[in-house]
C-alpha positions in Angstrom: 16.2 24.4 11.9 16.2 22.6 15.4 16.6 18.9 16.4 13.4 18.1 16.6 12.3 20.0 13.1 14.8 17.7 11.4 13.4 14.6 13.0 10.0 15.7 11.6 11.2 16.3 8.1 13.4 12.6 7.6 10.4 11.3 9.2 8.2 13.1 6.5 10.9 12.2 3.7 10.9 8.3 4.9 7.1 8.4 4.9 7.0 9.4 1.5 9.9 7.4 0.1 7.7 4.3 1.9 4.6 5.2 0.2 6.7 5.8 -3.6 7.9 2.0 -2.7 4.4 0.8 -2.1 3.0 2.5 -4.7 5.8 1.2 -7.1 5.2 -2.5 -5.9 1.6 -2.5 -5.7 -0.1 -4.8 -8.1 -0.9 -2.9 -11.0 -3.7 -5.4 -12.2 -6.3 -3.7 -10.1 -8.8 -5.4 -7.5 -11.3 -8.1 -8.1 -14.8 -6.1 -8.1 -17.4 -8.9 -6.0 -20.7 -6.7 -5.7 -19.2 -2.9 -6.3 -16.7 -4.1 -3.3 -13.0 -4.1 -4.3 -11.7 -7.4 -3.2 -7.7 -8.9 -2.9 -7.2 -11.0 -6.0 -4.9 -14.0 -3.6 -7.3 -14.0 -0.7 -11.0 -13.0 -1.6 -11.4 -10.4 1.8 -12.5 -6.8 1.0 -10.1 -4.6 0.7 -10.6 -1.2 3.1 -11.2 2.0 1.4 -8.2 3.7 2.9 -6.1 1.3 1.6 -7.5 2.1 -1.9 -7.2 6.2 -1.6 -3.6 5.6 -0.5 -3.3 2.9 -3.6 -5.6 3.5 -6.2 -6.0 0.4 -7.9 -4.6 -1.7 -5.3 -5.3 -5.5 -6.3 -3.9 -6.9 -3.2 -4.8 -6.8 0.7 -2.2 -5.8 3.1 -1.6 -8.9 4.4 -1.1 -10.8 0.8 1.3 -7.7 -0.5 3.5 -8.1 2.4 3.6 -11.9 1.7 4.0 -11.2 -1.8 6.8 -8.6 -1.0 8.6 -11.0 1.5 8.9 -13.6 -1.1 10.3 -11.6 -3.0 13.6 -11.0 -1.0 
């Protein structure tokens, strides 16, 4: 394995850790459903369908759970 195939694969292994992090701090209450659109439960906006196939039940928009996550440092 080479230099730069290492790179890819703690790159890959970081990605996945992030998204097992996410995942694990997402808001497991689900989204507020206005009109069959999935909706942040803080802020109202819609929230975008890839955030929902990489979230399932997401209940927050990005922008509240990084708010929500940097309070809670």
């Amino acid at each position: 394995m080479d230099m730069f195939d290492q790179a890819q694969e703690l790159e890959r292994l970081d990605r996945e850790a992030a998204l097992r992090k996410a995942r694990a701090t997402a808001d497991s209450e689900g989204p507020e459903w206005i009109d069959g659109v999935a909706c942040c439960r803080e802020c109202g906006e819609a929230i975008p369908e890839a955030r929902l196939k990489a979230l399932p039940g997401a209940g927050l928009c990005r922008a509240c759970q990084e708010e929500r996550e940097k309070g809670a440092r």
